[in-house]
C-alpha positions in Angstrom: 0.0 0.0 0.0 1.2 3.5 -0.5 2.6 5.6 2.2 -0.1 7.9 1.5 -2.9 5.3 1.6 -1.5 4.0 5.0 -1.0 7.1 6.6 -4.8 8.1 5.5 -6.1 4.7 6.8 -4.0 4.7 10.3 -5.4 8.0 10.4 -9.3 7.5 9.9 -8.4 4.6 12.8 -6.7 6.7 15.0 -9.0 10.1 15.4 -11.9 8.4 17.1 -9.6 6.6 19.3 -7.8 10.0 20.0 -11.0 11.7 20.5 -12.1 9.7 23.0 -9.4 10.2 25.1 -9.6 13.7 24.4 -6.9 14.0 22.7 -6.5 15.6 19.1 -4.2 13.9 16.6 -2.1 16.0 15.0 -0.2 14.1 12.0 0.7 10.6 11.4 3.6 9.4 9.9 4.7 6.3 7.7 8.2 6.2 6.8 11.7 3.7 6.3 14.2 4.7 8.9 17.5 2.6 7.7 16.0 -1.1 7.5 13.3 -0.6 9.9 9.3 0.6 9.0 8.2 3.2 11.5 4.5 4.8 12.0 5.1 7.9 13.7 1.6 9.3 15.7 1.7 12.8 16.9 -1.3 13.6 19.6 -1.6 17.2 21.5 -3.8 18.3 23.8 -4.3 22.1 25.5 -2.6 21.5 28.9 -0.1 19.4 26.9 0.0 15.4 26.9 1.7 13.2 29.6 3.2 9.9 29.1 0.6 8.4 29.8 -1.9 10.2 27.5 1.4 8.5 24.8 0.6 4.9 26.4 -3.1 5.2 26.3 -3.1 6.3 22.4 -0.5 3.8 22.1 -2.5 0.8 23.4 -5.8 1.0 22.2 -4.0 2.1 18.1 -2.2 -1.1 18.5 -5.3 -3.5 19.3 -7.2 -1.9 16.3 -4.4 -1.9 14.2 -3.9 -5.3 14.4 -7.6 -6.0 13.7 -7.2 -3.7 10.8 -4.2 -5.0 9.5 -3.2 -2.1 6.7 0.3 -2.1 7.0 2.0 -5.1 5.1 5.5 -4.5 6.8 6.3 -5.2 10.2 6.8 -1.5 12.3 7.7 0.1 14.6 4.6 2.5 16.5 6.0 5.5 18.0 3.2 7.9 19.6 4.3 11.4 20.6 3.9 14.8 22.1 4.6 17.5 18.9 7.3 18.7 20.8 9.7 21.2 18.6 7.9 19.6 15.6 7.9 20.9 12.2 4.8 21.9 10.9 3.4 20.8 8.2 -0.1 20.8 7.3 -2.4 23.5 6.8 -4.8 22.6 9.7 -1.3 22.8 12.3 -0.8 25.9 11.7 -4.6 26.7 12.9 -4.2 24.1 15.9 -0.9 25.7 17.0 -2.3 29.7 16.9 -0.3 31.0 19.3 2.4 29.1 20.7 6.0 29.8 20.2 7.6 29.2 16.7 10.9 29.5 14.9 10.6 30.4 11.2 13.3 29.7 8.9 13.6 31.2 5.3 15.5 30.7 2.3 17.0 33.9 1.9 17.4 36.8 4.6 14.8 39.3 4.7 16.0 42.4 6.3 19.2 40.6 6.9 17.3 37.7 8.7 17.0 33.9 8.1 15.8 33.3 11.5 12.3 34.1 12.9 11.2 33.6 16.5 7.5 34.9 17.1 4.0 33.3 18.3 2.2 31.8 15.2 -0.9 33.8 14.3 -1.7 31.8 11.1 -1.8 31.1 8.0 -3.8 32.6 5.2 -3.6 32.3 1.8 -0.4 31.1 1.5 1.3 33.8 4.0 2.5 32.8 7.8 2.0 35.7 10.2 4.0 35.4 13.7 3.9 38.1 16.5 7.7 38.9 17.2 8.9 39.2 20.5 9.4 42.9 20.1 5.3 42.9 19.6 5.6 43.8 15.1 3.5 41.7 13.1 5.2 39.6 10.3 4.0 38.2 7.9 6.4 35.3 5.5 5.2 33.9 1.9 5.1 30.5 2.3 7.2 29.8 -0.5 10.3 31.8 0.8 9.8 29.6 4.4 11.8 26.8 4.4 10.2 25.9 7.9 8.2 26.9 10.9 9.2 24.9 14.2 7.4 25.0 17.7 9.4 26.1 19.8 9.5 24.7 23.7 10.5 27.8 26.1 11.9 27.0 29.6 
């Protein structure tokens, strides 16, 4: 099956069971790490998730994955916080309105690369952060070459 199709089909398996828990899902991932298959489930919640919220998701995935049985290869299941994730889908950068981000670009604007801001969005293909200093900013996505969370101690 293609990555694609597997990640779409662990994914339509994995929201109600995340939902349940209250939980949201965030992304899931299916990918060859050296000789090894490994599906990668990112879950979040508002007060942030525990290791046991990971176990829990963990758990109950793995008992209807196995009854599912869409994965031909054997794998690896990793569930995790988001952490300093990149984003990468439209709807994360909705979930994650904000919280603490790093934005990289291509090329410097106004002799920066680096970004560090709260996400406010995206829209129509531009990422707005608030800066630290309180300015607005706004990126074309196509000149971003990533937007990190960012975990502040």
């Amino acid at each position: 099956m293609p990555t694609a199709k597997v990640e779409q089909t662990v994914e339509d398996i994995a929201k109600p069971i995340a939902e349940s828990l209250g939980i949201a899902l965030i992304d899931v991932e299916y990918r060859k790490e050296g000789k090894n298959h490994v599906l990668r489930v990112t879950i979040d919640k508002p007060e942030g998730v525990t290791i046991e919220d990971c176990e829990h998701m963990s758990r109950e995935l793995d008992v209807k994955l196995d009854e599912a049985d869409p994965i031909e290869e054997s794998y690896s299941l990793e569930v995790q916080s988001p952490g300093e994730r990149t984003l990468r889908r439209d709807s994360e950068f909705e979930y994650f309105k904000g919280r603490d981000v790093e934005v990289k670009l291509y090329y410097a604007i106004d002799g920066q690369k680096l970004y560090d801001g709260k996400l406010l969005g995206l829209e129509k293909d531009n990422i707005a952060i608030m800066l630290n200093d309180g300015c607005e900013k706004s990126f074309d996505r196509e000149k971003v070459s990533s937007v990190r969370l960012k975990i502040n101690f």
